[in-house]
Backbone bond lengths (Angstrom), bond angles and torsions (degrees), N, CA, C in turn:
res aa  C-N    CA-C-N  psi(-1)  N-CA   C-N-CA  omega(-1)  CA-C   N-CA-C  phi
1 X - - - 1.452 - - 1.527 107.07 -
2 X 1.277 104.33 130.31 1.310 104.54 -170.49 1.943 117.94 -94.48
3 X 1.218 107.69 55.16 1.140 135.18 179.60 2.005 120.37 -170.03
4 X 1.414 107.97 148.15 0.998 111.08 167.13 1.092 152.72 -38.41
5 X 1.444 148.80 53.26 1.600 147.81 -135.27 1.801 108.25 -89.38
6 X 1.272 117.17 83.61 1.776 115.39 -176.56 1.168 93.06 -66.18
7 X 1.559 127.41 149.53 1.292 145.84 151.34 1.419 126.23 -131.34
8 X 1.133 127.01 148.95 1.733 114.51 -175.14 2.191 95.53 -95.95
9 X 0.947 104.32 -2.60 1.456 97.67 170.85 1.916 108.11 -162.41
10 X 1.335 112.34 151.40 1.536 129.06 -158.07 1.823 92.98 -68.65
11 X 1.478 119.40 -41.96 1.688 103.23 -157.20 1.760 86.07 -137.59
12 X 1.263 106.24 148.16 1.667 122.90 -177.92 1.543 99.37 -149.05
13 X 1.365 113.23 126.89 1.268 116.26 177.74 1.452 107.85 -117.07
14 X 1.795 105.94 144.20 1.352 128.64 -176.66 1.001 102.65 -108.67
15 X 2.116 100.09 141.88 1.256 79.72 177.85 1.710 76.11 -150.19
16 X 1.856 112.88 145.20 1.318 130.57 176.41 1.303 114.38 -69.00
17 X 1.690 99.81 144.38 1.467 115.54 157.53 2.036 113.07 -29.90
18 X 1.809 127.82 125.83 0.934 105.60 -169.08 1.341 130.03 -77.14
19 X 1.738 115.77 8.01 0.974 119.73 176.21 1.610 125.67 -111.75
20 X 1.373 109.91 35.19 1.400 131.92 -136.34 1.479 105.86 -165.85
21 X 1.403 117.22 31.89 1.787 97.22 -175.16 1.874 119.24 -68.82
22 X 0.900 111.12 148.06 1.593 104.42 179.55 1.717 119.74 -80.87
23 X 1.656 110.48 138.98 1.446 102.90 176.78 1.765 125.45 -61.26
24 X 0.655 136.27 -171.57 1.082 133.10 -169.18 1.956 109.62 176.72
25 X 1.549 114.10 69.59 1.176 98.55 -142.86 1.491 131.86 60.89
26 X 1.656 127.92 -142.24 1.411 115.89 172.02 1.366 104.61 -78.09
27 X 1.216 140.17 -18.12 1.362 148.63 -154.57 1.742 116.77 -77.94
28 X 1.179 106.24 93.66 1.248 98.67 -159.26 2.141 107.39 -76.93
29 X 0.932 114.78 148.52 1.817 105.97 -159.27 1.664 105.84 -134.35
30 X 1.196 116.75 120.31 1.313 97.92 173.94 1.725 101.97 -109.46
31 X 1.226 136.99 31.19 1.314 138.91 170.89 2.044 105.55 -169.89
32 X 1.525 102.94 134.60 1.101 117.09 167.67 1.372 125.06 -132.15
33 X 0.895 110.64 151.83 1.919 104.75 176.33 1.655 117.13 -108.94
34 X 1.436 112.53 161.18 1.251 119.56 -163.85 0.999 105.70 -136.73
35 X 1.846 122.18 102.96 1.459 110.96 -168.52 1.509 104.83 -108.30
36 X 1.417 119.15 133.65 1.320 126.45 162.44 1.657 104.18 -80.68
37 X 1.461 125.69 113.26 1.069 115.23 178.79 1.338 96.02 -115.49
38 X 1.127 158.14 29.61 1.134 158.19 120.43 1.603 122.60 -61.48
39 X 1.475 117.46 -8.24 1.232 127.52 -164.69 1.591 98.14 -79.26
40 X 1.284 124.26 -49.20 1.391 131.79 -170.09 1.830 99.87 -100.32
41 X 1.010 121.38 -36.03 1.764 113.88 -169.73 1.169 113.78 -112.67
42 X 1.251 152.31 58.98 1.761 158.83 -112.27 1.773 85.27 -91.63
43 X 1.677 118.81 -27.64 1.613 104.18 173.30 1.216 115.02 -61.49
44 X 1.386 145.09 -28.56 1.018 142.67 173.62 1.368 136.65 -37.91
45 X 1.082 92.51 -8.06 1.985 118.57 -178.02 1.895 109.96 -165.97
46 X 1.286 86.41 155.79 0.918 99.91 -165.30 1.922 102.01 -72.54
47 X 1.424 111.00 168.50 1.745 106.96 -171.17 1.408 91.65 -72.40
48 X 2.157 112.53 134.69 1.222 126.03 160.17 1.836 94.54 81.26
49 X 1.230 112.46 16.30 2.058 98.63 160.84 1.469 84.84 -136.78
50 X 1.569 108.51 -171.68 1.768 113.29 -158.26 1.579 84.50 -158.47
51 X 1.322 104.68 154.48 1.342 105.22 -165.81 1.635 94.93 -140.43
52 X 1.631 111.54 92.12 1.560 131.07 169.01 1.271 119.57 -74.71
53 X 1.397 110.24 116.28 1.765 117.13 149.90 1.623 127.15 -85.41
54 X 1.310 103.53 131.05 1.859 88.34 165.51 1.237 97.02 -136.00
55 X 1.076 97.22 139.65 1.969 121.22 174.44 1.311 129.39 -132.65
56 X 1.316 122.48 130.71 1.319 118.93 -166.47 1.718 84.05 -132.04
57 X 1.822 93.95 174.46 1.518 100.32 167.14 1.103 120.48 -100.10
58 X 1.272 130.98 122.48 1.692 138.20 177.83 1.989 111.04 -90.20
59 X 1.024 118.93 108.96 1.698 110.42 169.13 1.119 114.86 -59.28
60 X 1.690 106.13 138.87 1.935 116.25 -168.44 1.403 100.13 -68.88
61 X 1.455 121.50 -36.91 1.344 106.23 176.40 1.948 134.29 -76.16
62 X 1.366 97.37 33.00 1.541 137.12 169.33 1.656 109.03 -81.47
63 X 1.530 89.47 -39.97 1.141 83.26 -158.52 1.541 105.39 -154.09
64 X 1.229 139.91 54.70 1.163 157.68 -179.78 1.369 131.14 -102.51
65 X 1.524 100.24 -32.01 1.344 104.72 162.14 1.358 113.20 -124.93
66 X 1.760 112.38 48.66 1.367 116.04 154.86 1.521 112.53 -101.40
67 X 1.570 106.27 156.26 1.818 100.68 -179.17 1.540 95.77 -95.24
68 X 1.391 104.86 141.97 1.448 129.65 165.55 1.623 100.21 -31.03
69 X 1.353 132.76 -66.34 1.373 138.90 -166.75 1.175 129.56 -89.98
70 X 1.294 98.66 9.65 1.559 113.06 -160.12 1.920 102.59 -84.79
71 X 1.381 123.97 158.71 1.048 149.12 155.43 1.568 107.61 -15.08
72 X 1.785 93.78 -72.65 1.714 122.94 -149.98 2.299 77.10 -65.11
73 X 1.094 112.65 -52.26 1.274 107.25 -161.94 1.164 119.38 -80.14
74 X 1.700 123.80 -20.31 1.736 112.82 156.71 1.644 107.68 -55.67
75 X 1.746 117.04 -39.03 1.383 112.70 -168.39 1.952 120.70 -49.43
76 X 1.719 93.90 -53.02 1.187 118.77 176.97 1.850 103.79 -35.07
77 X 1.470 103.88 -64.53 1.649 119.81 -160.43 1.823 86.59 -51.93
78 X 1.105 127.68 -53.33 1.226 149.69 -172.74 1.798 96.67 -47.24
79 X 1.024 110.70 -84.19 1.153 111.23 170.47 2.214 135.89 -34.56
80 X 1.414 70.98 -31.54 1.909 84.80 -164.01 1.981 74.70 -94.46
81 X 1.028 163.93 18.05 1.127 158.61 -150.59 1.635 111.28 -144.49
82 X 1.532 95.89 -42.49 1.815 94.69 164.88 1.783 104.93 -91.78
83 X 1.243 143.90 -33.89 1.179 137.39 178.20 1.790 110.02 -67.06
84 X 1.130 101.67 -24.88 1.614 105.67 179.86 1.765 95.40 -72.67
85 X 1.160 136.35 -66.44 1.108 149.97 -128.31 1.950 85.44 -79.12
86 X 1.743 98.27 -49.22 1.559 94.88 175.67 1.270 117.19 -41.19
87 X 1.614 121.73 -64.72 1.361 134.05 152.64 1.653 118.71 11.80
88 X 1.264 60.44 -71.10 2.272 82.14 -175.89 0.989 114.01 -63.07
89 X 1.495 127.54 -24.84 1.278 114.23 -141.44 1.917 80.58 -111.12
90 X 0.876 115.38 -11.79 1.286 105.83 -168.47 2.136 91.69 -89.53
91 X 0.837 118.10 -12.81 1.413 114.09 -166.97 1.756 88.26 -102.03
92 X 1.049 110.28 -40.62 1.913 115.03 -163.60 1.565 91.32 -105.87
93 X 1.154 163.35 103.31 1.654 141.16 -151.21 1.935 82.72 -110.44
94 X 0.869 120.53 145.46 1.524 129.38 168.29 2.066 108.97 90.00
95 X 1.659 95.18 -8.00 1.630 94.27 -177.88 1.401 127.06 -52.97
96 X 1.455 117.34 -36.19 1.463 126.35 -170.11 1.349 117.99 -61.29
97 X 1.056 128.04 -28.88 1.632 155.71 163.02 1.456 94.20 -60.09
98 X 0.894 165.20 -77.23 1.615 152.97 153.80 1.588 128.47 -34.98
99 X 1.690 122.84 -4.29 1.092 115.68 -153.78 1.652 89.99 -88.24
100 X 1.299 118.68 140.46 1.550 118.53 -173.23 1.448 101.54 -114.15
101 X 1.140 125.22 -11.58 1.976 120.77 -155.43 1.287 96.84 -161.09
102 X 1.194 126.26 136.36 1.773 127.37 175.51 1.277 99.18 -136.61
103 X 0.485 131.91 143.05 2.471 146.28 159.16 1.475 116.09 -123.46
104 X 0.654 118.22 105.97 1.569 122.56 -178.20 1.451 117.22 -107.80
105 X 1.393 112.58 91.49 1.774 128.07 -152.82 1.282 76.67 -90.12
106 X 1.480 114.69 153.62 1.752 134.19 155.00 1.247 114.31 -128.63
107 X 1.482 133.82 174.42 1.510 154.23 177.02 2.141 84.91 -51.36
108 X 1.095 105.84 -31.34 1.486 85.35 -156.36 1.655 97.64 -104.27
109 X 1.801 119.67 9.08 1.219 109.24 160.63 1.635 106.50 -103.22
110 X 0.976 123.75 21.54 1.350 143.23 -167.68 1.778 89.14 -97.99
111 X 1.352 113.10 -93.86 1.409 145.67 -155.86 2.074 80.32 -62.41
112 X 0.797 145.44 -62.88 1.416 142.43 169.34 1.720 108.49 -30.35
113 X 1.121 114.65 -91.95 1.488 119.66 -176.14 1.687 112.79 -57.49
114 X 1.225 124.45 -35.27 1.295 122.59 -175.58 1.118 111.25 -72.12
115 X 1.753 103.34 -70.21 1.460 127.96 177.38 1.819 111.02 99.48
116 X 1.204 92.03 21.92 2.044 123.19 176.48 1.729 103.09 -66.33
117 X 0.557 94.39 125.88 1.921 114.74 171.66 1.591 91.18 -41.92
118 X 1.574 110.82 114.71 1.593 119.08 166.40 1.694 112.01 37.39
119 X 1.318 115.19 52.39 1.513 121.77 176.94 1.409 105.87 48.98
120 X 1.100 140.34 49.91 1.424 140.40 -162.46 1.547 93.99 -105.30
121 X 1.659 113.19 81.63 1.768 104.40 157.71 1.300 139.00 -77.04
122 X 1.356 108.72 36.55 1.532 122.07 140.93 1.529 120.22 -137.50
123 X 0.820 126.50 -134.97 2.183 134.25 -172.65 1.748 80.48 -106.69
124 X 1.728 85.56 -88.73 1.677 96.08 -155.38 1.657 93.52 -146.42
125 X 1.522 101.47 152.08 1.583 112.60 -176.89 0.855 118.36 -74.11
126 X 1.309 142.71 118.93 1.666 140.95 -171.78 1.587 101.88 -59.72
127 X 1.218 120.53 151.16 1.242 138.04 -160.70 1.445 108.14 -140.74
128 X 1.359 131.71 177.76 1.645 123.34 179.12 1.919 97.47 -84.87
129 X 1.203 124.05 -40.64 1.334 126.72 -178.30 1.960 98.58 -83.06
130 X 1.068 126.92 15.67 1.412 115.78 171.91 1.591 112.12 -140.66
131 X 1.368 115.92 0.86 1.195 84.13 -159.84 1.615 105.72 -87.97
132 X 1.203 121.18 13.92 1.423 113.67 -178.29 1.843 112.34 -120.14
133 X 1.357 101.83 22.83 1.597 118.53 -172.17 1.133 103.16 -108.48
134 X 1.401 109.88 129.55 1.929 122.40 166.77 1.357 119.81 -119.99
135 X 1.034 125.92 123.10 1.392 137.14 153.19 1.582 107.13 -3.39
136 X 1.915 124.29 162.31 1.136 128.00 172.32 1.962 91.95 -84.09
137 X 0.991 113.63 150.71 1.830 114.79 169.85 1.688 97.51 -90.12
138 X 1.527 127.20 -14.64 1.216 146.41 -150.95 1.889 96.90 -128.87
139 X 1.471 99.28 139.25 1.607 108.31 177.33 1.898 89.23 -130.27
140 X 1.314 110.68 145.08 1.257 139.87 160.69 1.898 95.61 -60.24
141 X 1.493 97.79 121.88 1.637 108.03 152.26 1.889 75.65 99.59
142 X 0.672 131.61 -37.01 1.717 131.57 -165.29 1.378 104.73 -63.55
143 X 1.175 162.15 125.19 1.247 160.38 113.95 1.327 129.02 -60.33
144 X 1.680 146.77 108.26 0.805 157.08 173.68 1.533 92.54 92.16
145 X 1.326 149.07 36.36 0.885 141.37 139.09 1.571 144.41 -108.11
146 X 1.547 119.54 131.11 1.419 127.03 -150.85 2.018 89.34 -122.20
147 X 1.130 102.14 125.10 1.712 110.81 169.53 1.647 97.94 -89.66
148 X 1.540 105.21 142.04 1.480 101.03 159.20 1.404 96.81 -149.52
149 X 1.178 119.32 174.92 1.554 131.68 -163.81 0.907 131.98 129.60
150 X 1.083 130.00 -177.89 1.499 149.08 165.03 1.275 131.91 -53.09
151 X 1.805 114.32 -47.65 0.995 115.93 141.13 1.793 159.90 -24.74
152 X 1.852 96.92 -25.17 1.583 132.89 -165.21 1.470 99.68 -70.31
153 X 1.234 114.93 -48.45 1.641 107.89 -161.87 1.596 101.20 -133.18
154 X 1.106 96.19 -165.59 2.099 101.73 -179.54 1.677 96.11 -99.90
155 X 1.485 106.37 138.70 1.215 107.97 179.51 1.263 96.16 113.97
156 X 1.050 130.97 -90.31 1.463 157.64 -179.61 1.564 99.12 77.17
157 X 1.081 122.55 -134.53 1.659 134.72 176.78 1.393 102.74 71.76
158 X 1.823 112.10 167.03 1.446 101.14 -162.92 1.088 138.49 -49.41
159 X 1.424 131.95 -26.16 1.289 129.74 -154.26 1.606 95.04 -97.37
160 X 1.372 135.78 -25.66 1.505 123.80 156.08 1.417 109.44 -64.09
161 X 1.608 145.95 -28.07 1.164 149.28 176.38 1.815 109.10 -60.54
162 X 1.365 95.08 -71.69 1.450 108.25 173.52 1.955 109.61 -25.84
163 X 1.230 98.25 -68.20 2.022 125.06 178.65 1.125 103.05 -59.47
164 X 1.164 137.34 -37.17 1.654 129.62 156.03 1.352 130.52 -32.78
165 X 1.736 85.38 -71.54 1.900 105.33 159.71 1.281 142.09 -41.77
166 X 1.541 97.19 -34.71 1.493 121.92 157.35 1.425 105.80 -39.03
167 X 1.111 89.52 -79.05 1.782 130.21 -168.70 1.659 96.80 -19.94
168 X 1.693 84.93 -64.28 1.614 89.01 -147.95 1.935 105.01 -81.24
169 X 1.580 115.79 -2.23 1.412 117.27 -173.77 1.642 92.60 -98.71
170 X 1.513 120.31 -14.12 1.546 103.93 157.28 1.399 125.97 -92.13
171 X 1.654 118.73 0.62 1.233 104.76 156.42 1.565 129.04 -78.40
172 X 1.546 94.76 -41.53 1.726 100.17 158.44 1.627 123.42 -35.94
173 X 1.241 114.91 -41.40 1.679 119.49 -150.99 1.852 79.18 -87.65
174 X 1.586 123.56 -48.19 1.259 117.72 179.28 1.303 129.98 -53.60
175 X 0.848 103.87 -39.48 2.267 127.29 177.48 1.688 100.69 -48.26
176 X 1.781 96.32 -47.45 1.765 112.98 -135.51 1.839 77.00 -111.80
177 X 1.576 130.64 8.84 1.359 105.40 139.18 1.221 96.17 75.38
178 X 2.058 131.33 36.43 1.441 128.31 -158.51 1.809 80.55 -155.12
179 X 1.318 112.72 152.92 1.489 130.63 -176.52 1.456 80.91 -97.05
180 X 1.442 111.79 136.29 1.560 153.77 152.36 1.754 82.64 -51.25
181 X 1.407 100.52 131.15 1.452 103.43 152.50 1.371 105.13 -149.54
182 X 1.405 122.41 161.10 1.595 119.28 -168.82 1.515 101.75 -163.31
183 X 1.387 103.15 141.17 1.314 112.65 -153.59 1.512 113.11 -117.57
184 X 1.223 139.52 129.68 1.708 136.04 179.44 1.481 108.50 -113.86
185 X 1.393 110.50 97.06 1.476 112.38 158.61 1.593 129.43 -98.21
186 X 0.913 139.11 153.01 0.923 144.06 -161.60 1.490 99.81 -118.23
């Protein structure tokens, strides 16, 4: 955005009247988020523009048996790209007139670049019977092998991925008889 966006916090979530969800492309949404990512990382944009995310959840079966290249799915991006922008404009009123760059990621630029089970950007949703359950990091019959990921716990997403890695380069350093050391740069 080619102007300044102040915020007193990076992400604010909307959420619709419940009998009233908003379109969003075919995707019908009754909550979206609005990330100021310029709020916390000022590199993120250039000095005096602001660099906004909004993300909602779309169901894979939306869109599962669309082709990546296809027609029907530039239209869609097209679509979810002017209803988003409405979005905005009703929270930012005059923003669209500044918008310089748009990307419009889907479930199926997800499952493309990742290659994650049905665009799934986490493992699995914590639940009241899951949310304190983790995966083995260790498989039976496996030797020298350590799982880490996203997959490991409920929630998953990077910062359980990252702590995995941890995990599993201090079992190595333990095995191999070597002090864990870990380093904070700034």
């Amino acid at each position: 955005v080619d102007q300044l966006i102040d915020s007193d916090c990076h992400d604010t979530q909307y959420f619709s009247p419940k009998e009233k969800p908003w379109k969003i492309g075919r995707t019908l949404v009754d909550c979206f988020d609005i990330m100021n990512r310029t709020v916390y990382d000022k590199s993120l944009a250039p000095e005096g523009k602001t660099t906004l995310l909004m993300s909602f959840f779309s169901p894979w079966n939306l869109w599962e048996k669309m082709s990546f290249k296809s027609p029907e799915y530039d239209q869609e991006k097209e679509q979810i790209q002017k209803a988003s922008l409405a979005l905005l404009e009703k929270q930012y009123p005059g923003v669209s007139e500044h918008v310089e760059v748009v990307s419009v990621a889907t479930p199926l630029t997800e499952a493309e670049f990742t290659g994650v089970w049905k665009a799934a950007y986490e493992g699995f949703i914590p639940y009241n019977h899951t949310w304190n359950k983790e995966l083995p990091m260790e498989l039976d019959g496996l030797h020298n092998f350590t799982m880490t990921g996203q997959w490991l716990m409920p929630g998953g997403g990077l910062p359980p991925s990252a702590l995995s890695g941890r995990w599993a380069i201090q079992k190595v350093a333990k095995k191999d008889r070597k002090k864990f050391k870990h380093y904070i740069t700034s």
